[in-house]
N, C-alpha and C positions, 0 to 999 in steps of 0.2 A: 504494500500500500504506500501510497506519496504519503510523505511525511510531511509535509506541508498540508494535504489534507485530513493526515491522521491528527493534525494538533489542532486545526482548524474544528472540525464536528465533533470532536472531542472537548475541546475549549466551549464552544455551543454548547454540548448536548450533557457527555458526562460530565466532565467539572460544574456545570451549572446546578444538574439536575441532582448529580450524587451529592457535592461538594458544598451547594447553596451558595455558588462566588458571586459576588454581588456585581450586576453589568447594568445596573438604571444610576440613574440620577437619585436621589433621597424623594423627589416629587413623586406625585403620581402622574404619568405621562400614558396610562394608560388607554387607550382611543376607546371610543364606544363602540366599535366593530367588536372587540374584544371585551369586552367587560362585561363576563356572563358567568355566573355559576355553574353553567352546564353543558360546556363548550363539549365537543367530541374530538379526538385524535385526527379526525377527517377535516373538521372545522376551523382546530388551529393549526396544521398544516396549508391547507389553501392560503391562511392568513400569512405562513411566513413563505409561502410559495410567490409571493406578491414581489414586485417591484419599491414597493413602498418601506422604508427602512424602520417609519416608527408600527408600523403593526406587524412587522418582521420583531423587532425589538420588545411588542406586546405578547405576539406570540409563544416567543421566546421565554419571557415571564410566567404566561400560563404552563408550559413545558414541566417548570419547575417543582409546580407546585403537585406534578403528576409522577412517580418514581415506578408505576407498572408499567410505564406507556411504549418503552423501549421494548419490550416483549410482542408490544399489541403493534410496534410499526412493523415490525420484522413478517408476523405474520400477514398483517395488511400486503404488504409488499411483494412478497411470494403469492398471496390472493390475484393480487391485479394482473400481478405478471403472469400468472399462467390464464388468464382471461385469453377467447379466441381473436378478441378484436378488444386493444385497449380505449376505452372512451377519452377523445381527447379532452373532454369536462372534467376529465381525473388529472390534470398535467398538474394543475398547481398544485392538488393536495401531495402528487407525487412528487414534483421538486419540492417540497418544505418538508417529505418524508428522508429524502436521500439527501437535504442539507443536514436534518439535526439528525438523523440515525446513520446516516451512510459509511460510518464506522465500524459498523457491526459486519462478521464476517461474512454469516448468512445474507445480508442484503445486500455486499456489495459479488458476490458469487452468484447469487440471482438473478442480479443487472447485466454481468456482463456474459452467463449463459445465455439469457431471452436477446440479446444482441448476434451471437456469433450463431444464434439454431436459425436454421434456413428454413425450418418448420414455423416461426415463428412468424404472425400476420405481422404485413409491410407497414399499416399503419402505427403497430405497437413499438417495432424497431424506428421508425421516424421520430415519434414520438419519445422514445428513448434517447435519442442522437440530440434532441433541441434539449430536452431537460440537463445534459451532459456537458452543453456548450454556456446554460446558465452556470454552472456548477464552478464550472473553469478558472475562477478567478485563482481557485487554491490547490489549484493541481488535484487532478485526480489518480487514484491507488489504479496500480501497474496493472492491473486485470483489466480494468474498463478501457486502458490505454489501449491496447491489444487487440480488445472488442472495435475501439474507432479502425484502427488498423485493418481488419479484417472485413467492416463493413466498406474501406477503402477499394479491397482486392475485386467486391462483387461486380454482378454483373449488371445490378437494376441502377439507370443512370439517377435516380430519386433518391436512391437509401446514400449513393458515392457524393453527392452533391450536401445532402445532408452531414457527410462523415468529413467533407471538407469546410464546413462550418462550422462543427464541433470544432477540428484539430486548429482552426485559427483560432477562436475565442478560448480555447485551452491553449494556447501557443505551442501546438506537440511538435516539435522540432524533429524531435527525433523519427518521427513518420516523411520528414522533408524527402527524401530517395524515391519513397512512392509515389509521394504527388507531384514530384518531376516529373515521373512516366508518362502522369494522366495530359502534363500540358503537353508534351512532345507527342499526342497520337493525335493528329490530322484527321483520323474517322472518328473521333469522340464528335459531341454536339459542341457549339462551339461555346454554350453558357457555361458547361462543365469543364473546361480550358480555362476558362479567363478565373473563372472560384479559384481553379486549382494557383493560377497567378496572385489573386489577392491574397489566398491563403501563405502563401511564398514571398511575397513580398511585402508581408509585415513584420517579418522579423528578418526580411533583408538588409546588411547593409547597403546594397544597392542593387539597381533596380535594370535586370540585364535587358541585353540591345536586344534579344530575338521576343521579349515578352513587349517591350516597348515595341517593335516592327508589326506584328503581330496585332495588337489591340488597337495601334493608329490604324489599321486598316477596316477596322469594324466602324471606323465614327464617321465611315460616309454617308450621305443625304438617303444613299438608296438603301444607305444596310436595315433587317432587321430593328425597327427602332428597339425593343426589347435588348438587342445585343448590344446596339451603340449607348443603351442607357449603362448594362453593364459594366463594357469596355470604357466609358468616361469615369464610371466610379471605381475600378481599379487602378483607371494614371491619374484621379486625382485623390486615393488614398495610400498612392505609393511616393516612394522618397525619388525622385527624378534628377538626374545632374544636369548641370548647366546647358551643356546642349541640349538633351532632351526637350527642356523646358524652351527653349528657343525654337523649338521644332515645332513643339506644341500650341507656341503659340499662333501660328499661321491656320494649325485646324480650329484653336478655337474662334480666329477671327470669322472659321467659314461655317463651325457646327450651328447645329438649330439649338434655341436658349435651352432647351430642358441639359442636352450634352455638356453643354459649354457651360452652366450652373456646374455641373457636375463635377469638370477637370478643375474649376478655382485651386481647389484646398488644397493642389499641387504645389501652388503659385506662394500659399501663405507660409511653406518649411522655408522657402529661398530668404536671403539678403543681400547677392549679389544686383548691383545696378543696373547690368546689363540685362539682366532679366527684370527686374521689376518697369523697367524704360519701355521695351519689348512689350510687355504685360498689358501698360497703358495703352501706346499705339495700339494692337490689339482689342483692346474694350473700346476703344474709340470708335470702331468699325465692324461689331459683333453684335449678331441679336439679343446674346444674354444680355444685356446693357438693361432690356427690357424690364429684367426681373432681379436684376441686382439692386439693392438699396442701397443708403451715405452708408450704414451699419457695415453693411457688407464688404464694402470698398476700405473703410477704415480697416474693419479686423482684419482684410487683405493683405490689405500695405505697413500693418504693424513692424514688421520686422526689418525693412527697408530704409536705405539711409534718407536723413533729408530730404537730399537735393529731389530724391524720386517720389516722395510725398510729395514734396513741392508742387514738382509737374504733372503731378495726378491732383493739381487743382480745377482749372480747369472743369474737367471730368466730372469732379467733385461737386461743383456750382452747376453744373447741367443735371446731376440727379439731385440736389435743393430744388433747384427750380421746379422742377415735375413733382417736388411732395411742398411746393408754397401752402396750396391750399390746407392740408394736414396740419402743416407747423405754425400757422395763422392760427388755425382752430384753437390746437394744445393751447395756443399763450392765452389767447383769451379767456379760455374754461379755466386756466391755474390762474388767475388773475382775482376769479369770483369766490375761488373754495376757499370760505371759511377756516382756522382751527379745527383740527380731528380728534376723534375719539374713536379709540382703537378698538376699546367694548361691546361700543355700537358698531364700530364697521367692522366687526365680528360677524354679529348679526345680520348684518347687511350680507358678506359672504354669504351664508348658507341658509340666506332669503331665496324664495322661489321669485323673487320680484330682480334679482341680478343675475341668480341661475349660476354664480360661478362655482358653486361647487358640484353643478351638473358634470360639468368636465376636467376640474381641477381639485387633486387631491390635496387635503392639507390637516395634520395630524391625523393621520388613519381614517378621514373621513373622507366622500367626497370621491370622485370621478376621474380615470385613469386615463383621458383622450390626450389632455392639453399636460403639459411638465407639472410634475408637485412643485407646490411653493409651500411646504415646512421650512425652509432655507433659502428663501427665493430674497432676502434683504442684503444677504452675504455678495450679490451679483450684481442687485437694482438699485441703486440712489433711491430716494421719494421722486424729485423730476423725473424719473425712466419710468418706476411703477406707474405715476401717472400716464406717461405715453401711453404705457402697454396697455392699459385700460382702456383708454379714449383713442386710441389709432393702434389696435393690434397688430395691423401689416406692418407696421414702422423697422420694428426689430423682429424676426420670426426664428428663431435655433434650428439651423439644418434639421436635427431629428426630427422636430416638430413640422414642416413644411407643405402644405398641401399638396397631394400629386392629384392628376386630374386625368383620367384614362377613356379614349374612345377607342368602342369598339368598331368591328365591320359590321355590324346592324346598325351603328348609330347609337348606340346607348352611350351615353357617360355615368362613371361612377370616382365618385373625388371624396378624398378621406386622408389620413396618417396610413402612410405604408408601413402594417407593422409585423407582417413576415412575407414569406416569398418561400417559394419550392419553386422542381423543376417546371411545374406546367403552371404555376398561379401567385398572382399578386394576391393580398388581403390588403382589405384599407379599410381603414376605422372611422365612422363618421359622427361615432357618434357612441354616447355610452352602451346603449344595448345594440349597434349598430355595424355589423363588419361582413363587408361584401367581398366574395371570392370571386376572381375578374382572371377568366384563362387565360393564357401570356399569347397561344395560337389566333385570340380573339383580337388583341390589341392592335390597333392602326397608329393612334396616335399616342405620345405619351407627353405631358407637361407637369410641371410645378411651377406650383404658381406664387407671386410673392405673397397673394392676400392668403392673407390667417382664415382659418376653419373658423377662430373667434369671432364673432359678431361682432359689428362696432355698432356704436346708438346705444353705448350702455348712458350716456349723459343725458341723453334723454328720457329715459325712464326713472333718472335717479334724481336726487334733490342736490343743491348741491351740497348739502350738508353730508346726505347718504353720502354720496363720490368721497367726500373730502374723508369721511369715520374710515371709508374702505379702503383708502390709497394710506391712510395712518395702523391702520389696523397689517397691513400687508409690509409695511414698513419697518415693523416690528418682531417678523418673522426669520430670526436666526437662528 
């Protein structure tokens, strides 16, 4: 077992549980999700199955108070897994089982049996393969490594595809000799090459000439849009040298904006001149210009000397001017708001009259579309909070970004892209709300700058309300 993860769910699970070590604050921070006399094994696993760290943290406390439960995950865990079809409704209770128990021998022998039996339903090993890649942060015990390894070797391009997104988000290095193979076969599909590339060139030092020849060739007008969205977000979440980027940047002056959104975050590792000079020339005469914001352009140019901020003025006063209207607004509305009261604009949050915690989580409560802000003042000023509020598009965080997907019927479906296999997009639009959109189906693809977030929250609110809410958000570190 990694030892790294044996101290890890150990530190979680035994030490808490056997040990009673104390891991809260003396407050009680416990969320109302949580705060039940009669939770079940099932119930606060899903809870620390979450994304959300404080009812990860709650859960974690109920754990405690429970010292049979380690018996009851084990056998939970061999239950599911021998299921003919795992329900993927069971994912979160099963990653918060094989966080806090995943030490024990029995379950981590059982995970990575129902991984390597070929008997095994496809959806249950997928299903396995993403809970693996949550897990990763802390290395996983050598058996499960083995199992990714092995799901590498197969032949179904769905489970390879999935086993190469594990081995990135666990950084399994040691699998690197495989997934070289997989880019260098010419008959693979070519979404399962370029995974094999991003999975390889995140813990490359650098980023080789035949994976860069190769993926520029996907970002033409005619390719695949599916492929070219790919191909853009492997060179621009790879580390590229000077020339490359100078290469790069002629296609992005010619990719369609959704590509050319895409390669930026190439542009933002550099601080040589000659590339950031390059970069602007370039946006000067590129579609993405469209969907770029000031925001955007700034965290771009962060790393760049002077003199090339400098000359990315210009630039800079031509996307002011297209959000005058915006920035007029903001001043005026922060002109009128009142002193806040963070009590009240507590209330205000998780008023059905602002709805923001329809989409936004915050202490364990609250809606998983839009970023938590439990620690959203550690990043925003008061003046930002306010934008974000009253001009959502202004600032938008990559993760969170609208995609916007037309089919060959003509249908659109726009939401948070918030997983992808080999044959399908999912987009979240909403809290109960995630549509499966086949990638064979896609014609067109876009991200758009406007936020999923509705603006006309100032309209509906007083401006006292606005003023309690932007004090009340202010206060959340």
């Amino acid at each position: 077992m990694s030892q790294t993860f044996r101290r890890r769910t150990t530190v979680l699970a035994a030490a808490c549980v056997l040990a009673g070590l104390p891991v809260f604050a003396a407050e009680d921070s416990t969320p109302a999700a949580v705060q039940s006399q009669d939770l079940s094994l099932e119930q606060v696993a899903a809870q620390f199955g979450t994304n959300d760290p404080d009812l990860q943290r709650s859960a974690l406390s109920e754990v405690k108070r429970h010292l049979d439960w380690s018996d009851q995950a084990a056998t939970l865990v061999h239950r599911w897994l021998a299921e003919p079809d795992l329900a993927e409704a069971k994912e979160a209770e099963l990653t918060g089982l094989l966080q806090l128990f995943g030490y024990r021998s029995s379950i981590e022998r059982d995970v990575s049996e129902t991984l390597i039996d070929a008997r095994t339903d496809r959806r249950t090993r997928l299903v396995l393969l993403r809970i693996l890649a949550r897990l990763g942060s802390s290395g996983l015990p050598a058996r499960w490594v083995d199992a990714v390894a092995k799901s590498l070797e197969g032949a179904d391009p769905a489970l390879v595809h999935e086993a190469l997104r594990t081995a990135q988000a666990c950084d399994l290095r040691k699998l690197n000799p495989r997934i070289r193979t997989i880019v260098g076969q010419e008959e693979l599909p070519a979404r399962l090459r370029i995974a094999a590339i991003r999975c390889l060139s995140s813990s490359a030092e650098r980023f080789e000439a035949e994976w860069f020849v190769f993926l520029t060739r996907q970002l033409s007008q005619e390719a695949d849009p599916v492929i070219a969205v790919d191909a853009a977000r492997a060179l621009g979440t790879g580390h590229l040298d000077r020339s490359q980027l100078l290469t790069l940047c002629e296609r992005l002056a010619e990719a369609d904006a959704t590509p050319g959104l895409l390669l930026l975050p190439a542009y933002g590792k550099s601080r040589e001149a000659a590339v950031g000079s390059a970069l602007i020339a370039a946006l000067e005469r590129a579609t993405v210009l469209g969907v770029v914001t000031v925001a955007d352009l700034d965290r771009l140019l962060t790393n760049y000397p002077d003199a090339v901020r400098k000359s990315a003025m210009p630039l800079r006063e031509r996307l002011l001017l297209s959000d005058k209207t915006e920035t007029d607004k903001l001043a005026g509305i922060a002109q009128k708001l009142p002193p806040g009261d963070p009590d009240r604009g507590r209330e205000v949050f998780f008023s059905q009259k602002s709805a923001c915690s329809t989409c936004h989580g915050l202490a364990g409560k609250g809606g998983g579309v839009g970023p938590s802000l439990s620690r959203v003042a550690f990043i925003r000023g008061r003046s930002e909070l306010l934008e974000s509020v009253v001009s959502p598009s202004a600032f938008v965080d990559p993760e969170f970004r609208n995609w916007v997907l037309l089919t060959e019927s003509g249908t659109v479906f726009s939401g948070l892209l918030v997983h992808e296999t080999t044959d399908a997009y999912y987009l979240r639009s909403g809290p109960q709300a995630t549509e499966r959109v086949a990638l064979d189906e896609v014609e067109e693809i876009k991200i758009s700058r406007q936020s999923l977030m509705p603006e006309g929250i100032e309209r509906l609110l007083t401006p006292q309300e606005l003023s309690n809410l932007v004090e009340f958000l202010s206060q959340q570190h």
